[in-house]
C-alpha positions in Angstrom: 26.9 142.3 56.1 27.7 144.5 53.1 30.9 146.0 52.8 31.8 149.0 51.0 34.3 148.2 48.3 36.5 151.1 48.4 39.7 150.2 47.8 41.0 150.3 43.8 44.0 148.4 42.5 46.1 151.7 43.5 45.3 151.6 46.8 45.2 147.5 47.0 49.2 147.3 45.7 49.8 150.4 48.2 48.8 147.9 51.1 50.8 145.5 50.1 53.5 147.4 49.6 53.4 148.8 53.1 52.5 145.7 54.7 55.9 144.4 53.1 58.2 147.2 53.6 58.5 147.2 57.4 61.2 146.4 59.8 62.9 143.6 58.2 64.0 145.2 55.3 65.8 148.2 57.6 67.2 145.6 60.3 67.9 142.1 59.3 70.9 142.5 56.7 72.9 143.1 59.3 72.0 139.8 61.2 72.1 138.1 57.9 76.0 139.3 57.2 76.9 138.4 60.5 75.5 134.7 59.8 76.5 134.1 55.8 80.0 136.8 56.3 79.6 137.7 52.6 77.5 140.4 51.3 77.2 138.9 47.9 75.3 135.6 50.0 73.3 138.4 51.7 71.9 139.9 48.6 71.4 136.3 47.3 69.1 135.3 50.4 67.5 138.4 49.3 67.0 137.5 45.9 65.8 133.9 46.3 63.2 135.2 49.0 61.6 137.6 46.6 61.4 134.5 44.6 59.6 132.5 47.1 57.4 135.6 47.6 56.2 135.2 44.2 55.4 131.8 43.8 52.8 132.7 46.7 51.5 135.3 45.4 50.6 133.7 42.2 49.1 131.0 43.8 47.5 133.4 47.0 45.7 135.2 43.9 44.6 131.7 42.3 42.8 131.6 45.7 41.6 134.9 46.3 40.1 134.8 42.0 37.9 132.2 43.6 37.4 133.7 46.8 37.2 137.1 46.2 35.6 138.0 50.2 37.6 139.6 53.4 39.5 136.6 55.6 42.8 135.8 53.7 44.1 132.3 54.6 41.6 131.5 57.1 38.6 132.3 54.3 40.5 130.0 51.6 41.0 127.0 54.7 37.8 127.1 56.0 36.1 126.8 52.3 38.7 124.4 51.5 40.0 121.9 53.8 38.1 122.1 57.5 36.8 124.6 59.5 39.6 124.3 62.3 42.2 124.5 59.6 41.0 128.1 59.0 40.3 128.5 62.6 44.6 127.3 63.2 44.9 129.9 60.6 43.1 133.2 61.9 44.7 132.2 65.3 47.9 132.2 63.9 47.0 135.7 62.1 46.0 137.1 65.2 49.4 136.2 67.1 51.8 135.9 64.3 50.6 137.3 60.8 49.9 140.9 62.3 50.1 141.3 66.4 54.1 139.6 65.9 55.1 141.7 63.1 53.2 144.9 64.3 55.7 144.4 67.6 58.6 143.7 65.4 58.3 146.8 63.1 57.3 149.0 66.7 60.1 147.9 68.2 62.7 148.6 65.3 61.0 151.9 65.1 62.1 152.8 68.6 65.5 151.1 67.6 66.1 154.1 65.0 64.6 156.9 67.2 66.7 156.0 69.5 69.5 158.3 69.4 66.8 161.4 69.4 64.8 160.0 71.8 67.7 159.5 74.4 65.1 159.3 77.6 62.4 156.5 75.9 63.2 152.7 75.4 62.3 151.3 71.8 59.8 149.2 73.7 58.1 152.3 74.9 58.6 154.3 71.7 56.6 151.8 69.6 54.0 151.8 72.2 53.5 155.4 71.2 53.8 154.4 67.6 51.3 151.7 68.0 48.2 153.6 70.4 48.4 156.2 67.8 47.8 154.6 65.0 45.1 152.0 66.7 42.8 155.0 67.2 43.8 156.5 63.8 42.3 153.6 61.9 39.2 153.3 64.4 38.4 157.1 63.8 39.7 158.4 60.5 36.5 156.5 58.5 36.9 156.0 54.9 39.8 158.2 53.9 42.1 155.5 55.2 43.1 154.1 51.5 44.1 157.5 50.0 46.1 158.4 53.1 47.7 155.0 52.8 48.7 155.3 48.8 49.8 158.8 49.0 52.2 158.0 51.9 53.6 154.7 50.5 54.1 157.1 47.1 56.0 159.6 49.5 58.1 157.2 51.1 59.3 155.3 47.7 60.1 158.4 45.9 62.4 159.2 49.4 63.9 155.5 48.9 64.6 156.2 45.2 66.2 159.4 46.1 68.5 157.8 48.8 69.3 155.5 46.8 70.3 157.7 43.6 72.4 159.8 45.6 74.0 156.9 47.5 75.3 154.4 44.4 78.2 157.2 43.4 79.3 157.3 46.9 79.8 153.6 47.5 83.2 152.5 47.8 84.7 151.3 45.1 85.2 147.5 45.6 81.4 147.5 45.6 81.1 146.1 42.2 83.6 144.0 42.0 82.4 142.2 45.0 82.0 138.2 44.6 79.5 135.9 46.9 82.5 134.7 48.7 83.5 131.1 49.5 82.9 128.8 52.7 78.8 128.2 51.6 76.6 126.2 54.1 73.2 125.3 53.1 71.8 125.0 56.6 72.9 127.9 57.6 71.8 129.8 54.0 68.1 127.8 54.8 67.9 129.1 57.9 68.9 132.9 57.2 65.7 133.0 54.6 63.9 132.7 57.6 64.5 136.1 58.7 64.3 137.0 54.6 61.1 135.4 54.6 59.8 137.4 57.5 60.6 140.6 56.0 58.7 140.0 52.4 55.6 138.8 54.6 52.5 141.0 53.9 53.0 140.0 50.1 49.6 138.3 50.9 48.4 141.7 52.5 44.9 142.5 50.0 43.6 139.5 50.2 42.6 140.1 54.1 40.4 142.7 52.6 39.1 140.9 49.9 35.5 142.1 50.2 36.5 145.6 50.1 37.9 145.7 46.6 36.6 146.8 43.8 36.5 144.3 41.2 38.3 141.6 43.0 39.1 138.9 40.7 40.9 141.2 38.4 42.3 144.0 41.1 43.5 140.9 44.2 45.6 139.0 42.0 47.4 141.8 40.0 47.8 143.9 43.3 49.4 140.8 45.4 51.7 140.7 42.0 52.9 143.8 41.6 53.6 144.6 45.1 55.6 141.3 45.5 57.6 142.4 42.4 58.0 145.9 42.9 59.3 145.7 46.6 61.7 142.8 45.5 63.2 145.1 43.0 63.4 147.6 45.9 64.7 145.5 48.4 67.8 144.2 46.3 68.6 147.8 45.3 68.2 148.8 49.3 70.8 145.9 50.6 73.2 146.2 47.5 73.1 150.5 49.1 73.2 149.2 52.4 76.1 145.7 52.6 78.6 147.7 50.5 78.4 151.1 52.0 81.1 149.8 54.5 83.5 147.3 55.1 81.5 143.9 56.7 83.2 144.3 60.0 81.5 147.5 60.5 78.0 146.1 59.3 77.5 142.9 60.8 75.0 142.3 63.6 73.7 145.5 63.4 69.7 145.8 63.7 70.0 149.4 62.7 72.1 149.2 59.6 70.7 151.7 57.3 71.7 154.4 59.5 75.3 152.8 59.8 75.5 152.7 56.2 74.2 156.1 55.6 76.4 157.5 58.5 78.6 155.8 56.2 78.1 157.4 53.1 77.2 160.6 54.2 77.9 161.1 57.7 75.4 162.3 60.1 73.1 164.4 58.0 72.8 161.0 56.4 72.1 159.4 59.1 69.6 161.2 59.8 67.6 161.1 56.8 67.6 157.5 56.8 66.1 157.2 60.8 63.5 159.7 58.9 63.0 157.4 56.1 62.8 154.5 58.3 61.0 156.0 60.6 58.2 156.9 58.1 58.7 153.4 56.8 57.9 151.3 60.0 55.2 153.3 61.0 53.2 152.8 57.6 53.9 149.4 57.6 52.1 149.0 60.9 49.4 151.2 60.0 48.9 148.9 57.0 48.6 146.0 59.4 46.5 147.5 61.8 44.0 148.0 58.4 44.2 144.4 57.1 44.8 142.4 60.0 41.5 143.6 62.2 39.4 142.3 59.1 40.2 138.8 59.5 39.3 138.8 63.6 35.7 140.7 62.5 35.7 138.1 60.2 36.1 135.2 62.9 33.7 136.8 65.1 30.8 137.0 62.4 31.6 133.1 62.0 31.3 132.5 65.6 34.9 131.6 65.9 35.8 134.7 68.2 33.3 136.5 70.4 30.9 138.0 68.5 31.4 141.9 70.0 34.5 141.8 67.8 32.4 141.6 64.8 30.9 144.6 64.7 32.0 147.6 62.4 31.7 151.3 63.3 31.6 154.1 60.7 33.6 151.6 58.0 36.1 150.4 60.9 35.7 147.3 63.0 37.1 149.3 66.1 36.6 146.8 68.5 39.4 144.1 66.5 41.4 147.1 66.0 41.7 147.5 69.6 42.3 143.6 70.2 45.2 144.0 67.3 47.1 146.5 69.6 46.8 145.1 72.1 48.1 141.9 71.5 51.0 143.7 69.5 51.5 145.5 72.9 51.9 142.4 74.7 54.5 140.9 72.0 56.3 144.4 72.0 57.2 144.0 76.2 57.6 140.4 76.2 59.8 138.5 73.3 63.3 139.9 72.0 63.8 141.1 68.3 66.2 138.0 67.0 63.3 135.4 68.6 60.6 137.3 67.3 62.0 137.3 63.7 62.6 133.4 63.8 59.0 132.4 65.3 57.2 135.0 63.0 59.0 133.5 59.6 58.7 130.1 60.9 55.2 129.9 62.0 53.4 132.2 59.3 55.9 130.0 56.4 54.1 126.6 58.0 50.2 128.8 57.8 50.8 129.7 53.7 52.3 126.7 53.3 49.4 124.7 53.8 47.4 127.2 51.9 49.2 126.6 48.9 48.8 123.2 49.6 44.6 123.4 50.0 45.3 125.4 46.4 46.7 122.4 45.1 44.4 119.9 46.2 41.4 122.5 44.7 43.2 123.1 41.5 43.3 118.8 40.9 39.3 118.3 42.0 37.9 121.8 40.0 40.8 120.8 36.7 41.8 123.6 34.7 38.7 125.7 35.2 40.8 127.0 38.2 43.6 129.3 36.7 46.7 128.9 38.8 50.4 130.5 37.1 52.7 128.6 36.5 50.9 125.2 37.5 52.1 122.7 38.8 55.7 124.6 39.5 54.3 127.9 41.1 52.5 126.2 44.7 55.5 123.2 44.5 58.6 125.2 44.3 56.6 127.5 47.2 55.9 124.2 49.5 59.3 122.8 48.8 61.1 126.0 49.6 59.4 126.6 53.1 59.5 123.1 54.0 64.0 123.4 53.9 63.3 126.9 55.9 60.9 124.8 58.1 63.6 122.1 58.6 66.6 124.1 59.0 65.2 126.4 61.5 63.7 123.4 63.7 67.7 122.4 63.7 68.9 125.6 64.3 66.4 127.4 66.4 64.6 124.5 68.5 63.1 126.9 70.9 61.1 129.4 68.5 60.3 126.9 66.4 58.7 125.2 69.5 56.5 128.5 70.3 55.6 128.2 66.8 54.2 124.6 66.8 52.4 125.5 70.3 51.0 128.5 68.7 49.5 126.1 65.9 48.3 123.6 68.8 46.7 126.9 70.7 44.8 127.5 67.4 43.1 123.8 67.3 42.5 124.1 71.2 40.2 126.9 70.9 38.7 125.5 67.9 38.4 122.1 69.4 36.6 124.3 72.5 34.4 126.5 71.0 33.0 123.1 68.9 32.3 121.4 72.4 30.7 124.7 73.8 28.0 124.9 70.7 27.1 121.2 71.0 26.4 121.9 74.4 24.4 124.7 73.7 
């Protein structure tokens, strides 16, 4: 089926954008300082996870050059390796790369609402959150992409502003703050876990490929400049956030942009940040509940998911967007935040993983007719970094990382199931 192309490189970076700054960003700092007790090993984790974010988006926009269509990691696997390695890898988008995150970002959304919304539980809150914007992207029809950009505009030029007025206010041991002493590696592996969580979605345009215009030019540059512009913002955000207050006061707490803005400012402050968060969360799951739908309609055209998913209505393939919130429903009443950030970094850092690693084993049968940055070092240092993230949180965190692995197993099951049932037929 044709597809219109209607998204631009403006729009394309605005998805990636919003797909990146969700929850993770607003919440995990304070989990991190409570695990690394310095701020200046906080903002580091930070730092080396943009990094890492970059390598794969260099090399996702190798892949998506050659592959310019809708499908993301389980287009590039199925053209590249086998068909059930991109079947593993649309399963694990449709549990972990959007429905886990979507839950995540819901859930955090009620977390902030919370003290306004004194009778509703965050679980119920981001049910609200999530309904609403199912049917929004079922029924809105093509003005989707402009709504999208002009909000993520809206909501940077807030974070700038916060941000401006914040830096004089923080105290003033803020710059002369060191990384501190007592370093474990383990421990500093595992952490970029929940890092790596919140800079997923750096691989956001490339699940609607075929709806670009001018793909090969507009895919790579937009996964690019979204992973570089929201690394930029995200060191500026913690540096705001981990010195606003003493660590005591910060660590372990899932909502600490409004405890450092109730900081800073007191509670007009705080105020403006659940705002800002607020408008924050919800556009990150709206950009989810765009991208992610595209890669089940996807599936279903291929036969890999029942083909009534596959169908699109008005520009919107309503009947994925539907499975999408659901699924992010059931994740939102069932796992805890902490466990959810664990087995979304682990298992989506083992899918682009092997991606990268199909990119490499492409790149050495095509030769240098396939442009990859930075070759040979982009894909390696991405593959070595997630495999000590990979390690550290099998060590650390058994259990998640277990619902991770069986999530992957899942994946070849119904593969392995579907196969059977067409040889039968």
């Amino acid at each position: 089926m044709t597809m219109t192309r209607r998204f631009g490189l403006p729009s394309a970076t605005a998805l990636v954008v919003a797909s990146m700054v969700g929850s993770g960003v607003f919440t995990t700092s304070g989990l991190l300082l409570e695990k690394l007790s310095s701020p200046g090993w906080v903002l580091l984790a930070w730092l080396i996870g943009g990094l890492i974010a970059g390598c794969g988006a260099l090399s996702y926009g190798a892949l998506s050059r050659r592959f310019p269509e809708s499908g993301g990691e389980y287009l590039f696997l199925s053209r590249t390796m086998h068909p059930a390695a991109g079947n593993i890898a649309g399963w694990i988008s449709l549990l972990v790369g959007f429905s886990a995150p979507m839950a995540a970002a819901a859930y955090g959304f009620g977390e902030y609402l919370a003290p306004w919304l004194l009778s509703s539980s965050p679980q119920l809150t981001g049910t609200l959150l999530l309904c609403g914007l199912a049917w929004l992207h079922s029924f809105l029809g093509l003005g989707g992409p402009w709504l999208q950009t002009v909000a993520v505009a809206f909501k940077l030029l807030l974070m700038a502003a916060f941000m401006l007025l914040a830096y004089p206010r923080l105290p003033s041991h803020a710059l002369a703050s060191t990384p501190g002493t007592g370093f474990d590696a383990s421990t500093f592996f595992t952490s970029l876990i929940w890092v790596s969580f919140s800079y997923s979605g750096w691989n956001a345009a490339v699940y609607i490929g075929g709806e670009v215009r001018e793909p090969r030019r507009n895919l790579p540059l937009a996964l690019l400049l979204g992973t570089g512009l929201v690394t930029g913002l995200y060191l500026a955000l913690n540096f705001t956030f981990l010195f606003a207050a003493e660590p005591g006061a910060l660590a372990g707490k899932v909502d600490i942009g409004r405890v450092a803005a109730f900081a800073l400012g007191g509670a007009a402050w705080a105020d403006f940040m659940t705002l800002l968060v607020a408008l924050a969360l919800s556009l990150s799951v709206s950009a989810m509940m765009m991208a992610g739908p595209r890669v089940y309609a996807r599936m279903a055209q291929d036969g890999h998911l029942p083909r009534w998913f596959g169908a699109y209505e008005e520009g919107a393939p309503r009947r994925a967007i539907f499975l999408q919130c659901a699924l992010a429903l059931l994740l939102l009443w069932s796992w805890g935040f902490r466990e959810l950030l664990t087995y979304i970094g682990f298992t989506l850092g083992l899918s682009s993983a092997v991606t990268v690693y199909a990119l490499i084993r492409l790149r050495l049968r095509e030769g240098s007719g396939l442009v990859v940055a930075g070759w040979p070092w982009t894909p390696a240092l991405y593959l070595l970094a997630v495999a000590a993230m990979t390690l550290s949180a099998i060590v650390h965190q058994p259990l998640e990382s277990l619902w991770g692995l069986a999530t992957i197993l899942g994946g070849w099951l119904i593969w392995w199931v579907t196969r059977v049932k067409r040889t039968l037929d």
